[in-house]
MARNUSE-854845 format. One record per residue (C-alpha): residue number from 1; residue in one letter; x, y, z. Coordinates in steps of 0.02 Angstrom, whole numbers, plus 50000, padded with zeros to 5 digits. Layout:
(r NUM, A, (X, Y, Z))
...
END
This chain:
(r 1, X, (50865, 48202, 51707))
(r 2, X, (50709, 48222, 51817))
(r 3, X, (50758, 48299, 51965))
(r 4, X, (50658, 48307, 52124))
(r 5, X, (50707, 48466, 52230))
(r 6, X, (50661, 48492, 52418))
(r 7, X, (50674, 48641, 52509))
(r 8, X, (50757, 48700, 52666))
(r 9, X, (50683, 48743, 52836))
(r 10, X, (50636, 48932, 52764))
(r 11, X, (50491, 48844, 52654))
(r 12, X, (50501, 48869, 52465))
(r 13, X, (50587, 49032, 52434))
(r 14, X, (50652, 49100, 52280))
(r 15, X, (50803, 49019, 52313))
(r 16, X, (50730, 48863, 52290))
(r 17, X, (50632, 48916, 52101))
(r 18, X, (50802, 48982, 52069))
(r 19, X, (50897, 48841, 52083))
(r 20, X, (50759, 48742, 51975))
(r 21, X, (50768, 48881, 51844))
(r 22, X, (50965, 48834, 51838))
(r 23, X, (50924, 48655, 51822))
(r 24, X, (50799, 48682, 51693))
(r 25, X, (50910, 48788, 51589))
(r 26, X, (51024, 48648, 51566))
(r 27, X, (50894, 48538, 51524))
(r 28, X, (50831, 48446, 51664))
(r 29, X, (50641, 48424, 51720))
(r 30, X, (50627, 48501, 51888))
(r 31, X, (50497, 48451, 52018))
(r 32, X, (50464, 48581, 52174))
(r 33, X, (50369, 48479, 52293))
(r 34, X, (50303, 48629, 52423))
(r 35, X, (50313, 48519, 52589))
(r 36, X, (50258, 48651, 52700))
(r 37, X, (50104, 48706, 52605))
(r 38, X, (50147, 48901, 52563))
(r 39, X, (50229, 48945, 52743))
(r 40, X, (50404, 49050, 52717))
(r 41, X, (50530, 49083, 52867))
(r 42, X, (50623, 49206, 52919))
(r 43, X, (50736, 49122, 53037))
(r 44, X, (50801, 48936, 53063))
(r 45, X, (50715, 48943, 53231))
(r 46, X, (50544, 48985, 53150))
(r 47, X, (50549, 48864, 53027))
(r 48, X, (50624, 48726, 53156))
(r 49, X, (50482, 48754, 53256))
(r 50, X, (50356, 48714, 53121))
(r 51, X, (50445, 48564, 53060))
(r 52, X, (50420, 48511, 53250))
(r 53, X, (50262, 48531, 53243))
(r 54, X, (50220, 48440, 53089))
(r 55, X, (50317, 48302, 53131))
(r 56, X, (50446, 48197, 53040))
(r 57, X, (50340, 48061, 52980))
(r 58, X, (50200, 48205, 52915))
(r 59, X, (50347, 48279, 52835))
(r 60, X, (50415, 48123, 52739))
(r 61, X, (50225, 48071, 52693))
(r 62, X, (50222, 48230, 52609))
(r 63, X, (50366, 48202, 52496))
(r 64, X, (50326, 48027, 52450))
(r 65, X, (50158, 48090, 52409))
(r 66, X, (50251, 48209, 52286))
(r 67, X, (50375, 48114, 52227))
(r 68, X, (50280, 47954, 52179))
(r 69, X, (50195, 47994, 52017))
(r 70, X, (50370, 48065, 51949))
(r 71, X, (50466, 47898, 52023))
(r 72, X, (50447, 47781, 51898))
(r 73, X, (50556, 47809, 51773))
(r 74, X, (50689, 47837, 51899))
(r 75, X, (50716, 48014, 51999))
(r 76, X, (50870, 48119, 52059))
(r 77, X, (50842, 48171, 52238))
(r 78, X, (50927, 48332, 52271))
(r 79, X, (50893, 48431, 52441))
(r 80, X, (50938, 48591, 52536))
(r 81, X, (50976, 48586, 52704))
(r 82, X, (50814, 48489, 52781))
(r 83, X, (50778, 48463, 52618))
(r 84, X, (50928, 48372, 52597))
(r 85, X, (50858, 48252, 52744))
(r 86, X, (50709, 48230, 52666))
(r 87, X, (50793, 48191, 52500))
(r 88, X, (50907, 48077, 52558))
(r 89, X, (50757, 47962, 52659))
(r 90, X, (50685, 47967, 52493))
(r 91, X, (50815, 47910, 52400))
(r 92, X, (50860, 47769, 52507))
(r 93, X, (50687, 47701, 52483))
(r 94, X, (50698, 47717, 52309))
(r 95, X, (50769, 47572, 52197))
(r 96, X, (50751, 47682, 52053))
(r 97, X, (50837, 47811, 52108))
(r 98, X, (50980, 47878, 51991))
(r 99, X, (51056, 47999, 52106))
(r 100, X, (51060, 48083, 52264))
(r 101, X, (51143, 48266, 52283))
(r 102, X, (51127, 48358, 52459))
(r 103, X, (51168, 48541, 52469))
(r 104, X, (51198, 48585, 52645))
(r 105, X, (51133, 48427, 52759))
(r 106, X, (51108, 48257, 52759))
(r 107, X, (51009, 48137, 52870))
(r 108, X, (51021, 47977, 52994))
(r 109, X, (51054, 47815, 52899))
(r 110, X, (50920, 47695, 52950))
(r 111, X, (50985, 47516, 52981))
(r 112, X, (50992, 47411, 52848))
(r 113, X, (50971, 47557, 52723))
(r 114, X, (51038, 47499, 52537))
(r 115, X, (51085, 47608, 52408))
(r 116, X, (51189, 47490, 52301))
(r 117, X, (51292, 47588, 52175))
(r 118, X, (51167, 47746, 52216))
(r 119, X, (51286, 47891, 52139))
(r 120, X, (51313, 48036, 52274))
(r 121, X, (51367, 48200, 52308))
(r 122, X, (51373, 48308, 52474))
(r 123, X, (51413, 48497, 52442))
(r 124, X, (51436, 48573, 52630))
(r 125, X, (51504, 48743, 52710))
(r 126, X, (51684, 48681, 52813))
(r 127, X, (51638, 48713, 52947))
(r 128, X, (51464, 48691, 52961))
(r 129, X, (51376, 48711, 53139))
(r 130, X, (51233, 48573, 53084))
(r 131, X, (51346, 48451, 52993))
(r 132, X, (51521, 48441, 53099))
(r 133, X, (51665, 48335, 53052))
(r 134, X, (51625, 48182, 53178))
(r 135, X, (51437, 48181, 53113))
(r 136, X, (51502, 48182, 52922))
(r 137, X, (51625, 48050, 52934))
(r 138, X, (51512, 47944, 53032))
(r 139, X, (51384, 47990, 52871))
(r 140, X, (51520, 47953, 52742))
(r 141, X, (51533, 47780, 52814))
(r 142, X, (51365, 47734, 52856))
(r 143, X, (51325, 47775, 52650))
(r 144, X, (51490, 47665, 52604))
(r 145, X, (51411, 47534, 52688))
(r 146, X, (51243, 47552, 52614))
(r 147, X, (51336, 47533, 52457))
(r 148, X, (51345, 47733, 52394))
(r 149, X, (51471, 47786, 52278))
(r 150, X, (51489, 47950, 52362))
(r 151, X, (51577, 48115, 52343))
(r 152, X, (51613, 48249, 52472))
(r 153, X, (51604, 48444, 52421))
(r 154, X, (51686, 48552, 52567))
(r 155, X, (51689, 48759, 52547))
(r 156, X, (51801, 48830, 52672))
(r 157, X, (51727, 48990, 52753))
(r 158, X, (51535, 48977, 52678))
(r 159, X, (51396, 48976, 52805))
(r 160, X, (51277, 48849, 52813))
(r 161, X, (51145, 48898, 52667))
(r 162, X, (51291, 48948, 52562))
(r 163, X, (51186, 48955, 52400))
(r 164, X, (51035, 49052, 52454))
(r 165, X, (51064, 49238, 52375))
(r 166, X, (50949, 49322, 52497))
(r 167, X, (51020, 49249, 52676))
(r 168, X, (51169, 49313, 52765))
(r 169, X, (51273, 49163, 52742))
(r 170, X, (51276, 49175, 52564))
(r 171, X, (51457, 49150, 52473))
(r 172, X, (51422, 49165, 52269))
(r 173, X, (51610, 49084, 52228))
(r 174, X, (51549, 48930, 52328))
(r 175, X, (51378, 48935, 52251))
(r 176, X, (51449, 48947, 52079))
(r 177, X, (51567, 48809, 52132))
(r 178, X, (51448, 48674, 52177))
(r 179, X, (51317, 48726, 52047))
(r 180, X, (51451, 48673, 51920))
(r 181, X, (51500, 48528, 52003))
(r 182, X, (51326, 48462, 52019))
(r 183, X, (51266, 48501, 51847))
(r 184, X, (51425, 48395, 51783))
(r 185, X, (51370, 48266, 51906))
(r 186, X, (51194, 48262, 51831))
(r 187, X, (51293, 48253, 51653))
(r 188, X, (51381, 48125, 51702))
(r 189, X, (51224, 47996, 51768))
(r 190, X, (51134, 48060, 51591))
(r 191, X, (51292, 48014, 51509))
(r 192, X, (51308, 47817, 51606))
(r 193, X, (51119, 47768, 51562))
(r 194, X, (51117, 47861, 51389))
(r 195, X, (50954, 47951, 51452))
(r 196, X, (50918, 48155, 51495))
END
């Protein structure tokens, strides 16, 4: 599969080339768009702010700029945290698009939005202080009625960034959890259209 993986609010950390490195082991191609042009966080707060100040619409440019010579042949969006925003925008917009798999956020449903049969997956901590209940059911629906065929992934007790080794919130039984669970879902979209 060709996978297109945004990163979180931090920037691209080694978080982010480790999770490609996984994805790339099992024998998927890997793109690492860098959205924020080198700049690393700290904190949420720091990297919020920058986001802010780049703007939304800067922000989404930048991965459509990055994502469109890899489109073509159909892409797998896959995001963490903001990331996970940004993938799912891009995925909406996509009618190639084979999958969608958000790790940790999701994003406003524009109206209208279709995503007809568009396989996806949410992996979130339960609870999580960006993504509570209300907001993902209200999520869960809006996709339904886009037309998503869409799974929900809850790890009681993670924080937020479960899967990032080098933050405080990170739980490795959760991380190994989903990691397995979305590397069979990327199996399992190889497996439908006979491609990898």
């Amino acid at each position: 599969m060709d996978i297109m993986l945004f990163h979180s609010v931090y920037g691209p950390r080694p978080a982010v080339r480790a999770a490609a490195a996984r994805l790339e082991e099992a024998g998927h191609r890997v793109w690492t768009p860098d959205l924020f042009e080198g700049r690393t966080f700290e904190t949420v707060e720091e990297g919020m702010a920058f986001k802010e100040e780049l703007g939304r619409d800067e922000l989404l440019k930048r991965a459509v700029v990055a994502a469109a010579p890899h489109s073509g042949g159909g892409l797998v969006y896959l995001g963490l945290s903001l990331g996970a925003s940004v993938a799912q925008n891009l995925a909406l917009g996509d009618e190639k698009a084979r999958g969608l798999v958000l790790l940790h956020g999701t994003s406003d449903i524009a109206e209208g939005a279709g995503a007809d049969g568009l396989p996806v997956q949410l992996h979130v901590a339960d609870p999580d202080v960006f993504e509570p209940h209300d907001w993902q059911t209200a999520w869960y629906l809006g996709m339904g009625r886009a037309g998503a065929d869409v799974e929900v992934h809850r790890y009681p007790g993670a924080g937020h960034l479960y899967t990032d080794p080098d933050l405080p919130d990170y739980d490795a039984e959760a991380a190994e959890r989903t990691w397995r669970t979305v590397l069979a879902f990327l199996d399992e979209l190889a497996s439908a259209d006979g491609r990898d």
